[in-house]
N, C-alpha and C positions, 0 to 999 in steps of 0.2 A: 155754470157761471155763478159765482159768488157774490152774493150780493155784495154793497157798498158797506166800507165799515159803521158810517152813520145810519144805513139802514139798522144795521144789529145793535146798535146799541139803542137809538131808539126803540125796536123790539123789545129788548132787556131792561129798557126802564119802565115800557108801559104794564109788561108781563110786571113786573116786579109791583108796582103800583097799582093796577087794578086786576091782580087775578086774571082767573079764568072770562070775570065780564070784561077785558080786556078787547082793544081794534087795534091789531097786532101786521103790521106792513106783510105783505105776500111776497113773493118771488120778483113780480114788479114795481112793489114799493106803494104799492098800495092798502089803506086799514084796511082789516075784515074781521070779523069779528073767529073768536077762537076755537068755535065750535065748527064753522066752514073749513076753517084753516085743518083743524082734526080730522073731519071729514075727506077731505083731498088728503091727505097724509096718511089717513088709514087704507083710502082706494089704490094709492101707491103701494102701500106696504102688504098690501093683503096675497100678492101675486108671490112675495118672498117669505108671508109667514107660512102658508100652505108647504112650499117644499121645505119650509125648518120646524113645522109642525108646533107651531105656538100661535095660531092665530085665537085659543083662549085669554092668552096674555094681551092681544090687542082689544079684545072683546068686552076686557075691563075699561077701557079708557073714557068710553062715552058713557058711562054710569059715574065715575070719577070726577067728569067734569060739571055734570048736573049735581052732584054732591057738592060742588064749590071749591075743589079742593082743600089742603090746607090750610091755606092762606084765610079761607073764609071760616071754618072753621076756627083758629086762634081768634082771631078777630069779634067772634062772635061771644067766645069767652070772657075777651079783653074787655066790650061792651056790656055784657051780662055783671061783670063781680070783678073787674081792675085786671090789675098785671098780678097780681097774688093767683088768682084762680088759671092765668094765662099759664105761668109757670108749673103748678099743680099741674097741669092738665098735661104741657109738654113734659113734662118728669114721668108722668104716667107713663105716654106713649112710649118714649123710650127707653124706661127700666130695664134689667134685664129681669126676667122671672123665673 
């Protein structure tokens, strides 16, 4: 079943605005926090990474999300030394080498 279109967007604005510290509606439209929601997502996915043998790729996620993602990361920038250091910083990330 799919959720309601105003459930996802809702989702998408909160994801968007508070990161991973994020209370992100479930299935039945209810907040939880992000690391829950990861948590069931992973217990779901783990039965099909096994037979596609990438359950290292899912292994990463919950060190990802204690890391703060992105999101906190720029942010942290932005606060530390402006939008100059912010930019610096994403130019790094993505140059090519």
């Amino acid at each position: 079943m799919t959720p309601p279109s105003e459930v996802l967007e809702e989702g998408s604005f909160r994801a968007a605005r508070f990161g991973v510290s994020a209370r992100l509606p479930d299935a039945q439209g209810r907040l939880r926090p992000v690391d829950e929601l990861l948590h069931d997502a992973l217990a779901l996915a783990r039965g099909y990474s096994r037979e596609l043998h990438c359950d290292d790729q899912l292994d990463t996620l919950p060190a990802l999300l204690a890391r703060g993602g992105g999101a906190r990361r720029q942010r942290a920038a932005y606060e530390i030394a402006g939008m100059d250091a912010l930019l610096r910083e994403l130019t790094e990330l993505t140059s090519v080498r």
